[in-house]
C-alpha positions, 0 to 999 in steps of 0.5 A: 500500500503506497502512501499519498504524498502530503504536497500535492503536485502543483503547491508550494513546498513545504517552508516556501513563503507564501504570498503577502496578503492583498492591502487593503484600502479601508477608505475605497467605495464599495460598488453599490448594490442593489437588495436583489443583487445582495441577495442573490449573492447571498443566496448563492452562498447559502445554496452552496452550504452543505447544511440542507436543515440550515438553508431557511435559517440562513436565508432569514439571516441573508434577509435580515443582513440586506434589509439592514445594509438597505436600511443603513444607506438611507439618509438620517432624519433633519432633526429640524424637520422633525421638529418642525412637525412636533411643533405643527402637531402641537400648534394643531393640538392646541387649536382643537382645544381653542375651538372645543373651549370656544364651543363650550363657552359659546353654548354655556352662554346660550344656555343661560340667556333669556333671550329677552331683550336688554337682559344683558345691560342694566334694564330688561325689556319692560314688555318682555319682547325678545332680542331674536332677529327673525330672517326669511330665507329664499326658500321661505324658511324663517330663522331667528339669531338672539342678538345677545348669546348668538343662538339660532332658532330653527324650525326643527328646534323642539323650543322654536314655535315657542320662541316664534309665537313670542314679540320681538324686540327686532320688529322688522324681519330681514328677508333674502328674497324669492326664487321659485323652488320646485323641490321644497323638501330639497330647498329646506334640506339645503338651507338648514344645512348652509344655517347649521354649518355656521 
């Protein structure tokens, strides 16, 4: 039985120099890739493992590692932008709270007024006639505003026949004009919108 040489035909023998290794510029660009080009290189590398039970982990792994290089090359937040936008979600924030607190206000004063006309100086109406300015609108419908709280009175109110019966302070009623209107129940529908809305 012959024993196989320990240099095969071809290597260096035994105490030869082997070559100096490559140097290395740490300052050199890499050539970009792209995630499926990375991946591929990858692939190819776990493909050629001999470790068949390994391949999925090794595939998460390549996954992970070029999702994280994808990740590493996009550019940083501006801090001042980000700044920016806390600040416009706070200037938001609090306009919201202005509005809600105005609506608050608006309609705690609306609960408490009389609606009487002069209730809000020194004297009130002697005859009790309301401060409610009456409007006709276009379509014949007619809605009220108090003049000291800002309350409107439409016809769907529960309290608006109530309030219409009664004298006004405000005796001429305003009026929008007429038009002829076809669709009544469109045409209230389109006011009470427009008047609700403000």
């Amino acid at each position: 039985m012959s024993r196989k040489p320990l240099i095969e035909e071809g290597l260096p023998e035994q105490g030869t120099p082997l070559p100096e290794p490559f140097a290395v510029d740490s300052k050199a660009v890499l050539p970009a890739m792209t995630m499926e080009q990375l991946l591929s290189v990858i692939s190819t590398a776990v493909a050629a493992s001999s470790a068949q039970q390994n391949q999925t982990a090794f595939q998460s792994f390549a996954q992970s590692i070029a999702n994280a290089i994808t990740e590493s090359r996009k550019p940083l937040p501006d801090p001042k932008e980000e700044a920016r936008r806390q600040n416009a979600e706070a200037d938001k924030k609090r306009e919201e709270e202005i509005v809600r607190r105005q609506k608050a206000v608006r309609k705690a004063i609306q609960t408490a007024c009389t609606h009487i006309a002069g209730s809000y100086g020194d004297l009130e109406d002697m005859y009790h006639r309301v401060s409610i300015l009456w409007h006709q609108t276009d379509t014949g419908v007619q809605v009220g505003i108090c003049v000291g709280c800002g309350r409107l009175f439409a016809p769907d109110d529960a309290d608006y026949s109530e309030w219409r019966q009664k004298k006004s302070f405000c005796r001429v009623m305003s009026k929008s004009g007429d038009r002829i209107v076809y669709d009544h129940k469109a045409a209230l529908e389109a006011t009470m919108s427009g008047v609700r809305d403000q």
